[in-house]
C-alpha positions, 0 to 999 in steps of 0.5 A: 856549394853543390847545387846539382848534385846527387847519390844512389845505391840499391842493395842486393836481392838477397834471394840471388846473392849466393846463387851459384847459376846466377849471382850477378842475379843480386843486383835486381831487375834495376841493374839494366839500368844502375845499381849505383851511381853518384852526381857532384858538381861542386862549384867554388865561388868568388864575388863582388858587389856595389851600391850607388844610393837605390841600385846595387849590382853583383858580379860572381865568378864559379870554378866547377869541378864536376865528377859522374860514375854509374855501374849497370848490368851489360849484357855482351850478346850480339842482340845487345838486349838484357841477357842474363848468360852474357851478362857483365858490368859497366862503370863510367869513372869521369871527371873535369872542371868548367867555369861559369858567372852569375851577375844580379842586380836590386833596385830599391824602388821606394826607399825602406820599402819597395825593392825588385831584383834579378839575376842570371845564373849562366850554364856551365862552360858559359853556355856549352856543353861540358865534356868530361873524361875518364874511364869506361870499365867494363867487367865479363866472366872474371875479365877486366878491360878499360878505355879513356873516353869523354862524357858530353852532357849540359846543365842549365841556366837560372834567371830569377826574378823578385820583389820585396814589399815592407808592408808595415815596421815589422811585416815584409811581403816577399815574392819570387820566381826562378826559371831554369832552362833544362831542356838543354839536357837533351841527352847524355853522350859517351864517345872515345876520349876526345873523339864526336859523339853524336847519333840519328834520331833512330839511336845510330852512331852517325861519327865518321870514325864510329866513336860513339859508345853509349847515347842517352836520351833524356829530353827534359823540359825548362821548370818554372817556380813561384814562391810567396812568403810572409817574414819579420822585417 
């Protein structure tokens, strides 16, 4: 199953597609930032559970094959800002696998009709940062040229609460929440193939052997969800 996971293309601007002064021009003002790109984490899992009479517990392990590219204009002035007559293309090609568990549990509070029940949804690479590798393409003026680089980000873990209520033969109450931690995706970080990347606050490389390529900032904040249903018994 895939739960991050993601796909997006824009099409040209058909005003510059065949302009000879400025093809590239086709992409958008949205190039700067992406023309496409595509997220896909899918996770294989393997799991088990046991029941003692009012307590059930589940254990699962997951094998994540993750895999991220993106294409963007690059602008190849020394001022680095967008610049339509030094104008190229960008594309990140990287890969890897990571591993994960989950584990759960429901008590059965009042037989055939109170239950509670949590889980934990643990990050991927167990609470680390993953760090995936392939390759950065860049494109100028009809020449290509590649280097093998890593690409460090992080996704969150899930802790989910829940209570299940049968308040009549047919008529249950259920409600539930989850709370996903996304503020360790502080930012995303491209750096030469198994070298640190790492900036300063003001977006400097920082690395002793300047192996940072790219810094990404993204600052998201944990999310919180509250869910309440009605359903047949």
């Amino acid at each position: 199953f895939v739960p991050f996971g993601g796909r997006m293309r824009w099409d040209p601007n058909e005003r510059f597609l065949h302009d000879p002064n400025y093809p590239l021009a086709a992409g958008g003002v949205q190039r700067w930032t992406i023309t496409e790109g595509a997220i896909t984490h899918v996770y294989s899992t393997l799991g088990a559970a046991v029941r003692w009479e009012h307590l059930a517990l589940g254990l699962t392990g997951n094998l994540i094959y993750s895999s991220i590219t993106t294409t963007q204009a690059k602008s190849y002035s020394a001022a680095g800002l967008p610049d339509t007559t030094s104008e190229g293309r960008n594309r990140v090609d990287v890969s890897g696998w990571d591993a994960s568990f989950g584990i759960g549990a429901m008590v059965e509070a009042i037989p055939e009709q109170l239950w509670f029940g949590a889980s934990y949804q643990s990050r991927p690479n167990i609470g680390g940062e993953m760090k995936l590798n392939g390759t950065l393409t860049l494109g100028y003026q009809g020449e290509v040229s590649s280097q093998p680089i890593t690409f460090i980000h992080a996704l969150p873990d899930i802790l989910r609460l829940g209570v299940r209520y049968k308040y009549s033969q047919d008529l249950e109450l259920r409600l539930f929440g989850d709370y996903t931690r996304w503020s360790v995706l502080q930012g995303q970080c491209i750096s030469t193939r198994g070298k640190p990347c790492e900036v300063s606050a003001s977006g400097t490389d920082v690395t002793p052997e300047l192996t940072t390529i790219q810094y990404m900032a993204r600052q998201w904040n944990d999310t919180f969800a509250v869910r309440l249903g009605i359903g047949r018994a």
